[in-house]
VEXDO-191429 format. One record per residue: z, x, y of N, C-alpha, C in turn; residue in three letters. Coordinates in pm, whole numbers, padded with zeros to 5 digits, always signed. Each point is the difference from the previous one (the first is absolute). Example, Ala and Ser with C-alpha at 12.3 -4.5 7.8 and 13.67 -1.06 7.14 Angstrom:
2
+00780+01319-00569+00000-00089+00119+00000+00090+00120ALA-00072-00035+00105+00006+00082+00119+00073-00077+00109SER
***
This chain:
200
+00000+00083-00119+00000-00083+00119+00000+00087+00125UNK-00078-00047+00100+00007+00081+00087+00022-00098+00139UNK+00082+00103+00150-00027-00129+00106-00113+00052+00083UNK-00073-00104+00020-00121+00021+00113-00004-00060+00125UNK-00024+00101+00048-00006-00062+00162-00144+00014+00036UNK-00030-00108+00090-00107-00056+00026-00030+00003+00170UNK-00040+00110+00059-00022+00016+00162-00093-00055+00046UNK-00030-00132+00077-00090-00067+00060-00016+00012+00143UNK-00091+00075+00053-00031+00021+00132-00099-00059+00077UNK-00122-00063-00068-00084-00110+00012+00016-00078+00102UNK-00065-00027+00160+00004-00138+00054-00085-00098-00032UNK-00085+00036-00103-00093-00052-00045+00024-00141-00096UNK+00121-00006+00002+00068-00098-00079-00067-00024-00191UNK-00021-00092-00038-00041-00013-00138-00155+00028+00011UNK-00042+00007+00101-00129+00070-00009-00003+00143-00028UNK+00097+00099+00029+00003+00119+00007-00029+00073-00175UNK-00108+00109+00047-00034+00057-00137+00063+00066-00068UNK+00135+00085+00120+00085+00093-00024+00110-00094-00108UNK+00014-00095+00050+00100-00098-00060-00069-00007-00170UNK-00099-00101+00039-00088-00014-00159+00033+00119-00080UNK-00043+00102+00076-00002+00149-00094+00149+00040-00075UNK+00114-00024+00091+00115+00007+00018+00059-00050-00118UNK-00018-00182+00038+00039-00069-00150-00062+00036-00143UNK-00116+00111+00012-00090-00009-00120+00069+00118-00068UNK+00039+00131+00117+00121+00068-00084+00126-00060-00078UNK+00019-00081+00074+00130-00058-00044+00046-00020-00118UNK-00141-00085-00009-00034-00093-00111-00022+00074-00151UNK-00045+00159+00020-00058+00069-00101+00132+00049+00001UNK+00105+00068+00119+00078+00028-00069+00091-00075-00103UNK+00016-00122+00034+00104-00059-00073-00062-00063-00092UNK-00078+00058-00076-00111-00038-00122+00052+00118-00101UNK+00019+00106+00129+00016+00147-00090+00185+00013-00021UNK+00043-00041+00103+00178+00006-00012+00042-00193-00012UNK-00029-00070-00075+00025-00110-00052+00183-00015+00058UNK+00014-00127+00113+00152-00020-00012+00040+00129+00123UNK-00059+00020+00056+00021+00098+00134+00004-00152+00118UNK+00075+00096+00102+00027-00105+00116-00106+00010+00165UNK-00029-00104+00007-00090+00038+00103+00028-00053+00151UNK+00080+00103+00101-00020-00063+00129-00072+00011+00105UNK-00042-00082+00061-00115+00004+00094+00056-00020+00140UNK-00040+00119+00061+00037+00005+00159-00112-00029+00108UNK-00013-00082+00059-00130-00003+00094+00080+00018+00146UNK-00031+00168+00000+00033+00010+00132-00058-00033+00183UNK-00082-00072-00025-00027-00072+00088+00108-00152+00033UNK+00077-00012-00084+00102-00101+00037+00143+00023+00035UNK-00015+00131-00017+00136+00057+00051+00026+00089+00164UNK-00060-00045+00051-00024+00072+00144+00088+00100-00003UNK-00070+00094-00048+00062+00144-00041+00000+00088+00153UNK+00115+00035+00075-00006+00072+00163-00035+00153-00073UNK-00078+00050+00108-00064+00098-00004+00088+00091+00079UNK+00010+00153-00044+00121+00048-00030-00003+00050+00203UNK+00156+00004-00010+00036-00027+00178+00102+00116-00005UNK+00014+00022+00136+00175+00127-00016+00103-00034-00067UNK+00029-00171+00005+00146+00039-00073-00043-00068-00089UNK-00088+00019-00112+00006-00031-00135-00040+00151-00067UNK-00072+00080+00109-00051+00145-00071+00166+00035-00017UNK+00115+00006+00135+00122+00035-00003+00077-00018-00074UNK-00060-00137-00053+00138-00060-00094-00029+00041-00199UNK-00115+00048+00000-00071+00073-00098+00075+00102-00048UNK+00014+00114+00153+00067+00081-00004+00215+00049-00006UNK-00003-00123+00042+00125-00014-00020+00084-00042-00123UNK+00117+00099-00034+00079-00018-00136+00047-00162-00011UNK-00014-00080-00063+00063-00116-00086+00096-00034+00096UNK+00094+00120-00034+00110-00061+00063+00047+00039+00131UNK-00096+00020+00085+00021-00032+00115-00111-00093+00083UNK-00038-00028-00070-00101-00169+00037+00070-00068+00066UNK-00046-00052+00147+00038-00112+00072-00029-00121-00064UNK+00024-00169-00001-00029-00078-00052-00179-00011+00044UNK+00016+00043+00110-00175-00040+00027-00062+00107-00005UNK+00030+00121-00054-00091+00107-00053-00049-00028-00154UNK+00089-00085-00074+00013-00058-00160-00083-00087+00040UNK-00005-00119+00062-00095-00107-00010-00165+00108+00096UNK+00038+00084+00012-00133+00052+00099-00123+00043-00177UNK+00063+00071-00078-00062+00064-00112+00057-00103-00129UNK+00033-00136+00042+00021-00117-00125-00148+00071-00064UNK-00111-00046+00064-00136-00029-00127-00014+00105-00076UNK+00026+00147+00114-00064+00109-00083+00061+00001-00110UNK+00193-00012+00006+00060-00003-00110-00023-00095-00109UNK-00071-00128+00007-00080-00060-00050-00115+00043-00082UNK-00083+00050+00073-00094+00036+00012-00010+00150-00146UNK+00102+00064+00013+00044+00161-00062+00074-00042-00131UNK+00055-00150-00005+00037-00026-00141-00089-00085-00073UNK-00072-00062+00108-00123-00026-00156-00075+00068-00063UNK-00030+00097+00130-00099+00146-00080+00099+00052-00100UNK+00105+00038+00038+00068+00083-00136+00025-00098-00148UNK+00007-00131+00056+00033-00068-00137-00137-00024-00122UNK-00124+00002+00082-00102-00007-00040-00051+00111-00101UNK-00086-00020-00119-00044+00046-00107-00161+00055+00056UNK-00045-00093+00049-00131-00021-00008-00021-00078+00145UNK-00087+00095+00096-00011-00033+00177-00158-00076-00020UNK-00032-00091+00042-00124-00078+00017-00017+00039+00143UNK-00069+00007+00057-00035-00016+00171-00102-00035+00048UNK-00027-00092+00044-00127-00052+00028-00043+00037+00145UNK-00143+00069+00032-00006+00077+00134-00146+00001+00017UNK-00041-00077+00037-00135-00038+00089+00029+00077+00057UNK-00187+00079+00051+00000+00073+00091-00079-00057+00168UNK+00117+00006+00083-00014-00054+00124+00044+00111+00128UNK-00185-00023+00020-00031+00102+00118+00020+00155-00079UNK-00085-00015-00112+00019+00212-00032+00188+00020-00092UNK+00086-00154+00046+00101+00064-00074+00096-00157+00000UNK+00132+00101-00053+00049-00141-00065+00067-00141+00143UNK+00037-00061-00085+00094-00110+00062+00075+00036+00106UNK+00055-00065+00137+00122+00082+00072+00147-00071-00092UNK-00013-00078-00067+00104-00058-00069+00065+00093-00158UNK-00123+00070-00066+00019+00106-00090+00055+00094+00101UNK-00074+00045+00117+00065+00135+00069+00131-00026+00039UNK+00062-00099+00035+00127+00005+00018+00087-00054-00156UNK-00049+00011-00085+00079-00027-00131+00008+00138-00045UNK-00130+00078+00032+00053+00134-00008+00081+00066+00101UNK-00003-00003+00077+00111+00034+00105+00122-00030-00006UNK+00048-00069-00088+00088-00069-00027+00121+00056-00123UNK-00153+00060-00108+00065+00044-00115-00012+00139-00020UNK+00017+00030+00100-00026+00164+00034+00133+00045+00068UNK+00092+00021-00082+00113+00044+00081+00078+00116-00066UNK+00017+00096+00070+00077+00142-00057+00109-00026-00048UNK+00016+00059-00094+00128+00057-00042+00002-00146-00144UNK-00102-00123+00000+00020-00080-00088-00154-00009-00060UNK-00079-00028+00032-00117+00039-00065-00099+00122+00020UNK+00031+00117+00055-00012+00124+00001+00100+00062+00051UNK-00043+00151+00013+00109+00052+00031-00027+00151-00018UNK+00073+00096+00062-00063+00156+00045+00030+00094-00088UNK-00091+00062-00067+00104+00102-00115-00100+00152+00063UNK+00046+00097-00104-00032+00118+00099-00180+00014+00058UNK-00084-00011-00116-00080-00015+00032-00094-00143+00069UNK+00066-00067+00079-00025-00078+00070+00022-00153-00018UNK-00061-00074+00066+00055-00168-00074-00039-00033-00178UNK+00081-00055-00057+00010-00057-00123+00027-00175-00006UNK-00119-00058-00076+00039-00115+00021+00117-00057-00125UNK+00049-00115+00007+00060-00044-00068+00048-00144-00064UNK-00148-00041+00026-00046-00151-00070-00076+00063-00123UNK+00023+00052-00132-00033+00012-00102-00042-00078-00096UNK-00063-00001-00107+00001-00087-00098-00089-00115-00006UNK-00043-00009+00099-00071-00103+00056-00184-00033-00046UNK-00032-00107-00047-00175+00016-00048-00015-00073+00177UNK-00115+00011+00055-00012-00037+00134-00174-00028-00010UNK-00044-00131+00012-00109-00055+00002-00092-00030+00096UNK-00072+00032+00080-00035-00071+00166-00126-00098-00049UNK+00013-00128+00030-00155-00065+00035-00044+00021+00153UNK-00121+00048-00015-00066-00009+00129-00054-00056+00008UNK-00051-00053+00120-00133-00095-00005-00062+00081+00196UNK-00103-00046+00005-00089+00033+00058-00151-00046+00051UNK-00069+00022+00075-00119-00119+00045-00111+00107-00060UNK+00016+00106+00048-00059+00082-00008+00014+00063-00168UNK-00099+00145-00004+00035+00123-00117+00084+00129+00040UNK+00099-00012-00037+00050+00111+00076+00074+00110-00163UNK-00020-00038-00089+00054+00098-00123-00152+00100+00026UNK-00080+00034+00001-00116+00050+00072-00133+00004+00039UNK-00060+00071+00036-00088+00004+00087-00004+00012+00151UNK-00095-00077+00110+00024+00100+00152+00153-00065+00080UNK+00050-00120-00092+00089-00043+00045+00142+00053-00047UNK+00065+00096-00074+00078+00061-00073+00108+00052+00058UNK-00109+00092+00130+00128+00082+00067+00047-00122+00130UNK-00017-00147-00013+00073-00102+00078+00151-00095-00058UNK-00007+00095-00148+00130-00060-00058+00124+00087+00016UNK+00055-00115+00070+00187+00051+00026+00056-00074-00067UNK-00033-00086-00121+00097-00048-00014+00012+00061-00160UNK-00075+00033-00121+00039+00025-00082+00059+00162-00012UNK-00047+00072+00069+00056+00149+00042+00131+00000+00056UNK+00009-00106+00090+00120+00039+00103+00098-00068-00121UNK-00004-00115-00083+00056-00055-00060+00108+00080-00156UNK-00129+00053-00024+00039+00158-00119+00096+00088+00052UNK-00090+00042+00141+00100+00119+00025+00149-00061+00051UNK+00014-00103+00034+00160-00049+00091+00057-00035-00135UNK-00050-00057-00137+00108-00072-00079+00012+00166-00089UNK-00079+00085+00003+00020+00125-00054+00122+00082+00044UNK-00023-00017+00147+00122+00056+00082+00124-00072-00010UNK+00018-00101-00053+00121-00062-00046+00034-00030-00185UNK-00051+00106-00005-00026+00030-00171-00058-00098-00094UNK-00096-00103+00043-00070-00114-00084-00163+00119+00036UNK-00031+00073-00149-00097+00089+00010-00093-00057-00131UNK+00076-00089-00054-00115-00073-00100-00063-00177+00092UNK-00028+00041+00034-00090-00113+00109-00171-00022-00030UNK-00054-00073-00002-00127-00037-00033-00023-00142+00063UNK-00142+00063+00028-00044-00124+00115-00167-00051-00078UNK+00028-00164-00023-00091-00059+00016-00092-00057+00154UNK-00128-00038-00056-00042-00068+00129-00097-00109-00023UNK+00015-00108+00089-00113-00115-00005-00066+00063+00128UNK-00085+00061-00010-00087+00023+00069-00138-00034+00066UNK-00080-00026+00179-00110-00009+00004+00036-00171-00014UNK+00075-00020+00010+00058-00161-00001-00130-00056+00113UNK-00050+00032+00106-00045-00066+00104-00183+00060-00035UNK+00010+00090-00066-00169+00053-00047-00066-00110-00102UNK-00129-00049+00080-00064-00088-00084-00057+00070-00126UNK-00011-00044-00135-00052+00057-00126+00112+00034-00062UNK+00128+00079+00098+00106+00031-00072+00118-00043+00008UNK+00015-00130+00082+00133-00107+00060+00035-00074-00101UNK-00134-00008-00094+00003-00121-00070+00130+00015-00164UNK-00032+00173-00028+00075+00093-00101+00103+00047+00029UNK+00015+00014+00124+00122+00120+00029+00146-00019-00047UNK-00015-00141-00018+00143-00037-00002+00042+00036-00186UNK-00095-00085-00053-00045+00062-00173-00015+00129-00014UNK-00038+00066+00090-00042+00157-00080+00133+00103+00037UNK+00077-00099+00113+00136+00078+00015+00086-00049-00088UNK+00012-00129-00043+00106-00040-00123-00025+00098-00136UNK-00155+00005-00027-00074+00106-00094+00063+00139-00019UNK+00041+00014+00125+00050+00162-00030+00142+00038+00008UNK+00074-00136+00029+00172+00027-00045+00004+00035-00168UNK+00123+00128+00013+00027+00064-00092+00115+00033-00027UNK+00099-00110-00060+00157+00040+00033+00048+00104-00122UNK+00050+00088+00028+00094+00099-00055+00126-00051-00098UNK
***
């Protein structure tokens, strides 16, 4: 049994491909881990604040000297830092908008990026410390951007590797519904990205 978390960044609502793609991991995983738990976060409903001085401050500050409104300032992240750790298996769903991701993913990462609890400094430099973790991305996209002249316009599956790498999730693999908006190839993309999930 495994628990899965399910990252929905999509404004695209039930139209969104990232989503489709998203549930289609889901779905294979818990085909493959039978009796695993699945929660689904759509962070677009959580008006997630985008990180300010006194929530970077209150990040930095020991437990126990938290003001009451430095604790409610970093409620989500702490939120936010125990579902990632409780999780088996990270789903994330991340359309690519404008060259890169969601501002609602960027502040979920901003969020779960905090020293001394999910990384942290050892001699030879930062070490992350979200381990253990299988980490899945659906992408979706209008365009082709896995390659050709459009390739070097993706920020989101690069930047995505290297940030969950830096927080020690280094087994990460990214699907894509791709070319979603290209006539000849709008019509497949969504099939030929379910086609190539491959759960571990």
């Amino acid at each position: 049994m495994k628990r899965i978390l399910h990252l929905i960044s999509s404004i695209q609502g039930n139209e969104s491909y990232s989503l489709k793609l998203g549930q289609a991991i889901v779905k294979k995983a818990m085909e493959k881990y039978p009796d695993s738990t699945v929660e689904e976060v759509n962070l677009n409903d959580l008006d997630i604040p985008h990180l300010n001085p006194q929530i970077l401050q209150s990040m930095f500050t020991p437990g126990d000297q938290l003001t009451p409104e430095a604790k409610e300032s970093i409620r989500y992240s702490d939120e936010a830092v125990k579902q990632l750790l409780a999780a088996d298996i990270i789903v994330i769903g991340a359309p690519l908008y404008n060259f890169t991701i969601p501002t609602t993913l960027k502040a979920w990462i901003d969020h779960i990026t905090r020293a001394g609890v999910t990384f942290g400094y050892g001699e030879n430099g930062p070490v992350g410390k979200v381990t253990g973790k299988k980490v899945y991305v659906a992408m979706a996209s209008g365009g082709i951007y896995s390659d050709g002249p459009s390739k070097g316009y993706d920020f989101v599956a690069p930047y995505l590797k290297s940030f969950l790498g830096f927080l020690g999730m280094t087994d990460t693999k990214v699907f894509r519904a791709e070319g979603v908006k290209v006539p000849g190839i709008k019509e497949h993309a969504l099939e030929k990205g379910v086609a190539s999930i491959h759960i571990d």
